[in-house]
N, C-alpha and C positions, 0 to 999 in steps of 0.2 A: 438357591436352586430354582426357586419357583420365577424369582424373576429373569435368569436365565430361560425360560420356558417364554415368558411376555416379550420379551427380547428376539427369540427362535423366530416367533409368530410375527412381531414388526417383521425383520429382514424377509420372510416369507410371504407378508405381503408388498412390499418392493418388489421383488421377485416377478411375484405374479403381473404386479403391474408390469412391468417389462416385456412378461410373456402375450399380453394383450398388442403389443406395436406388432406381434409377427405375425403374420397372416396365416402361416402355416399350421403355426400353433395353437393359434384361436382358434381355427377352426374346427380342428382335431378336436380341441378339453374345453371349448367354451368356457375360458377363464372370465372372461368381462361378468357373463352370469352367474360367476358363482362370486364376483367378489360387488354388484351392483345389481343384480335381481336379472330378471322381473320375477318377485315376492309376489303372494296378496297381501289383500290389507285385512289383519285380524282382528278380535284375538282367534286364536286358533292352541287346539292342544296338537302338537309338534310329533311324527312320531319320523325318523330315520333310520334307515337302511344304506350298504354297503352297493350291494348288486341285486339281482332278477331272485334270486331264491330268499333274500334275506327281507328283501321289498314286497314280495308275493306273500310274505310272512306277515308282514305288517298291515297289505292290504287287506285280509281274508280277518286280520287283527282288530281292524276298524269297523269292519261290518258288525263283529260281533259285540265290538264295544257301542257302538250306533242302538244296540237291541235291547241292551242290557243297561249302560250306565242312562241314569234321570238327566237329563237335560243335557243329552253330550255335546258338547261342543262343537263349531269347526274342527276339521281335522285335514292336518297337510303332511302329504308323507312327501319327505327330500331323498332321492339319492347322489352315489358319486358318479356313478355312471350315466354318461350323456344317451348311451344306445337304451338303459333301462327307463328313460323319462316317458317316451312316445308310448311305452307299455302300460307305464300306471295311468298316463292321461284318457288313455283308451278303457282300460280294464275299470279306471276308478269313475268313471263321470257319472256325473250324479251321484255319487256318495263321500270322495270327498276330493280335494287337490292334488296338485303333486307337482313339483318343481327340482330344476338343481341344488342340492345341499351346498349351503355359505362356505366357501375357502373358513379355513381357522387362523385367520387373521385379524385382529383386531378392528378392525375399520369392516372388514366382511361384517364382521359378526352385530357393531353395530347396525349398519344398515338394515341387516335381518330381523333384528329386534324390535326397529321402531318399524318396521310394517307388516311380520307377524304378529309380532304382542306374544307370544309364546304364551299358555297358561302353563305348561309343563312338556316334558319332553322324554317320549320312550322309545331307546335306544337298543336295536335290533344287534343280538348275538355281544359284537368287540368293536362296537365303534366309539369306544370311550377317547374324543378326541379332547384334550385340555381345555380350548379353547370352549367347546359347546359346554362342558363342566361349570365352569371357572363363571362365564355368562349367564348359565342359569342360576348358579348360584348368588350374581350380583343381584338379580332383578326375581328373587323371591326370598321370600324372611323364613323360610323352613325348604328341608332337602324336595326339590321339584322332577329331580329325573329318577327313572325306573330303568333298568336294562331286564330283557326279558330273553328268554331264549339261551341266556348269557354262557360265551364259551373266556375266558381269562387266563393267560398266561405270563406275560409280564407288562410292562408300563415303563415310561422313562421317568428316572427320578423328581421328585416333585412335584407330581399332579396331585393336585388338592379333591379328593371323591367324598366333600363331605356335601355334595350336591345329591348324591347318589342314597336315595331315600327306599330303595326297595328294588331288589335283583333277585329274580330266577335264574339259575345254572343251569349248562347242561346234564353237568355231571359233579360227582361228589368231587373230583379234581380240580375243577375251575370251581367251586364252592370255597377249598379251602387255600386256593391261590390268591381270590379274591379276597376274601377275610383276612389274610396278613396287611391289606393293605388300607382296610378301609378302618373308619372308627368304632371304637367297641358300641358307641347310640344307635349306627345303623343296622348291626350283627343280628337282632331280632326281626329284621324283614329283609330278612336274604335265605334263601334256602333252594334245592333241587327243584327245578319245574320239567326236566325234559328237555327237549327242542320241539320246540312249539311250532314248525315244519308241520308238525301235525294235530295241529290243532283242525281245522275243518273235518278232519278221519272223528277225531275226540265228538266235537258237535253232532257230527251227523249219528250216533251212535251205529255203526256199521259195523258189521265183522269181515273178519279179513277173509274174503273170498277169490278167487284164480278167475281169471275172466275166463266168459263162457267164450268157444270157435273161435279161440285166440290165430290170428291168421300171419302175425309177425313171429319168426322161430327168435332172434334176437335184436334186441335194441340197444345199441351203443350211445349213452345219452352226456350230454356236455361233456366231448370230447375236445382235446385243443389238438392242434397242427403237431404241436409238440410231440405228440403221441403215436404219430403219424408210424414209427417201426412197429410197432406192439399192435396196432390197430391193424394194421396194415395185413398181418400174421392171421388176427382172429377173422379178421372178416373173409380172407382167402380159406381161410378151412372151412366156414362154415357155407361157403358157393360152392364150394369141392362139395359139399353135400348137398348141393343143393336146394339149401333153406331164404327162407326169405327174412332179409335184414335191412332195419332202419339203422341211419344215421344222424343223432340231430347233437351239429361244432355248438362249441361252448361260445363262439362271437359270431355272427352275422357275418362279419367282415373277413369271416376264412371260408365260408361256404364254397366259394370259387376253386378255393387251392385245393382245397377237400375232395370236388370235382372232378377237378383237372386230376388228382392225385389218384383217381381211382378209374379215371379212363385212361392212361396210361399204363395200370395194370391189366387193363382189358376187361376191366371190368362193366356189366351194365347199370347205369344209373338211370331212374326215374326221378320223380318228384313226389313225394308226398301228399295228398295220403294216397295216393296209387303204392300197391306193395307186390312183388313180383319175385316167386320163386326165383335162386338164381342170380338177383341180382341185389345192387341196395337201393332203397329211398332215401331222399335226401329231404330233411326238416330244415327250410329257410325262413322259417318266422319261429318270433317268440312265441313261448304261454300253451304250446301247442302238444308238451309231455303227455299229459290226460289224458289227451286223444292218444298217442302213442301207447303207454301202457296199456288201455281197455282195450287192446288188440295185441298183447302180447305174451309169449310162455318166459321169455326169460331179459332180463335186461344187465348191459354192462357199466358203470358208472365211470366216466371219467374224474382227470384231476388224478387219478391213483396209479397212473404208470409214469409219473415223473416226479422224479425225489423232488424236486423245488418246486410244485402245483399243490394244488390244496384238493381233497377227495368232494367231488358233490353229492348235491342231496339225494342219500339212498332211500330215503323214509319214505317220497313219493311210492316208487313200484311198489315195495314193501307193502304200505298199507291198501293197496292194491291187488295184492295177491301175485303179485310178479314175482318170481326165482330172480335172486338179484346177487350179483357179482363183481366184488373190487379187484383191481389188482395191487403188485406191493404193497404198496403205498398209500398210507391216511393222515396226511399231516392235514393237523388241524382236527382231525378227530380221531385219535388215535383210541384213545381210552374210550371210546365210545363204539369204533368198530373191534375193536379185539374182545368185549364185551358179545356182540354181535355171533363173532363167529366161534369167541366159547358155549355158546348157547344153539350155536347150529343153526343161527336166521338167514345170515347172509355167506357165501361162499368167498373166501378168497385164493387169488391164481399169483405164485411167488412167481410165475414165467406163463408166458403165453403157450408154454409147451402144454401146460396142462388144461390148455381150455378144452377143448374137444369132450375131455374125459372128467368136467367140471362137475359137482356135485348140486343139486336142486335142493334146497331144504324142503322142507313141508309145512305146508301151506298152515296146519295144526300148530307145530311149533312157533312160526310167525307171530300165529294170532294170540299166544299165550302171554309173549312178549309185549307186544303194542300192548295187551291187557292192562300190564303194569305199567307201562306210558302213558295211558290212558289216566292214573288214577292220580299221576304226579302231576300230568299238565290239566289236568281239572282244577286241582287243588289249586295251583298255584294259579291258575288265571282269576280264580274268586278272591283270590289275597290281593291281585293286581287291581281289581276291581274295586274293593275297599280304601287299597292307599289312594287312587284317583275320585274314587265320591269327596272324601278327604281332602285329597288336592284344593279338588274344583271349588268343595264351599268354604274353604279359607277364599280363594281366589273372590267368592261372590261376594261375601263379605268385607274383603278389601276394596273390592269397586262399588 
């Protein structure tokens, strides 16, 4: 099976070369850079993300590992998303890189190798791709990757995880998903860390407090097009009242339809951060949540009113002190928000019928919660910190 997998990964890169003669499509997924660089040249310790929240994980990740580990290395964080590059380039400069993540193709991945040099590689939430395993695993003589954050549900048969030398879960369920699969050597440095979403809340020791003159009534935050009936519903009731609402789309690239889709209900739109009883603002840059929340009483999270979308990051408002609100829908974190809202943190809406008449937790209850967050993602960021001093002076020692 395993070589079935090596197999997958060749015809996958043919593929992609293919996709490189079409102009259309290059353009779009920048395949040539993810299977031919532009790399730096390392060594570098490697850390990877998926998108903007998993990548914001990672960079606020680096800094702290900058603070704290002895002679840290370069550090280059990759993602898969082309819109999410221009954000770390920007957010990261001067503290460390950031590039397109290598296609998991064979020929990718050497190229990647002989011009990061990888000393190890930690791998943000579920992006256990075979290929980046399988590689780290060739070019170090003990387990080199870490998954942190770690959410695990299944895997296609025959990926070899004996690369995987130390994992934080999010939860006790992706804990004991992962463990059926991995080896019983690695089983003692795998354990629950939380989602490390919230680690900067953890650092800064802050308690969870409501923002003062919150001037936003609600904010609709990574929302997609898709969602566009349900959204569509809440934001009209809450102008019937005339409250003032932010809107910030989950891609850049829908901002327009978003637009158009709510001047066509008659609705008024500003731009952000202008915010205007009555009407909504509209968020067309990344990174700019923060801002949104310390100006608001209550927020809605996308991703959760469409059964095939994934729920986004609620943790931000949350440990902010924002009233915060899913709908249906939490794939992808499912056991994590019904946990949630057995405990009264965050509110969930089975229809948009019931937003109006939405319940607000307290602010109290919130903060008792994160309390407990707090003490799992501490923990486990000092165990992560351990397996990487470790890493690194094997690694010193070999050069």
């Amino acid at each position: 099976m395993f070589n079935f997998l090596d197999v997958a990964r060749q015809v996958a890169g043919v593929a992609a070369q293919a996709v490189t003669k079409v102009p259309v499509l290059e353009s779009k997924f920048h395949v040539k850079d993810r299977l031919d660089g532009p790399w730096p040249v390392g060594p570098y310790l490697w850390l990877h993300g998926a998108s903007l929240g998993e990548c914001r994980m990672l960079l606020n990740l680096a800094t702290f590992l900058q603070e704290d580990l002895p002679a840290c290395p370069k550090m280059l964080i990759t993602t898969q998303k082309v819109e999410v590059l221009s954000f770390l380039q920007d957010a990261g400069k001067g503290k460390v890189d950031a590039a397109l993540a290598p296609a998991d193709t064979p020929a990718a991945m050497k190229n990647f190798v002989e011009k990061v040099q990888p000393l190890g590689l930690i791998l943000a939430e579920n992006e256990l791709w075979p290929g980046y395993l399988s590689t780290m695993r060739s070019i170090s003589t003990k387990p080199s990757v870490a998954l942190v954050s770690g959410r695990y549900y299944r895997s296609l048969p025959g990926i070899d995880f004996s690369a995987v030398g130390f994992a934080c879960m999010q939860t006790g369920a992706d804990l004991s998903r992962l463990l059926s699969v991995v080896s019983k050597s690695a089983m003692s440095h795998m354990m629950i860390g939380g989602d490390w979403k919230l680690l900067p809340w953890v650092r800064s020791g802050k308690e969870v407090t409501a923002p003062e003159n919150p001037t936003v009534d609600t904010a609709f935050i990574s929302m997609h097009i898709s969602e566009w009936v349900s959204l569509c519903r809440m934001i009209v009731s809450s102008i019937k009242r005339q409250e003032s609402v932010v809107l910030v789309p989950r891609r850049l690239s829908e901002v327009s339809e978003f637009r158009k889709a709510l001047q066509d209900q008659e609705i008024i739109v500003v731009e952000w951060p202008l915010v205007q009883k009555g009407a909504v603002s509209i968020v067309s840059q990344y990174g700019l949540t923060k801002d949104v929340f310390a100006t608001s009483k209550s927020a809605v999270i996308g991703g959760s009113f469409g059964r095939g979308l994934g729920v986004h990051d609620f943790w931000e408002p949350l440990q902010m002190g924002v009233a915060t609100c899913v709908g249906p829908f939490a794939r992808g974190q499912k056991e994590t928000v019904s946990a949630l809202i057995r405990e009264g943190v965050i509110t969930q809406l089975q229809s948009t019928a019931g937003y109006s008449r939405r319940n607000m937790a307290d602010t109290r209850l919130v903060g008792t919660f994160l309390a407990h967050e707090r003490t799992k993602i501490e923990d486990s960021y000092h165990q992560l910190l351990e397996f990487l001093k470790k890493l690194l002076q094997k690694s010193e020692g070999v050069a």
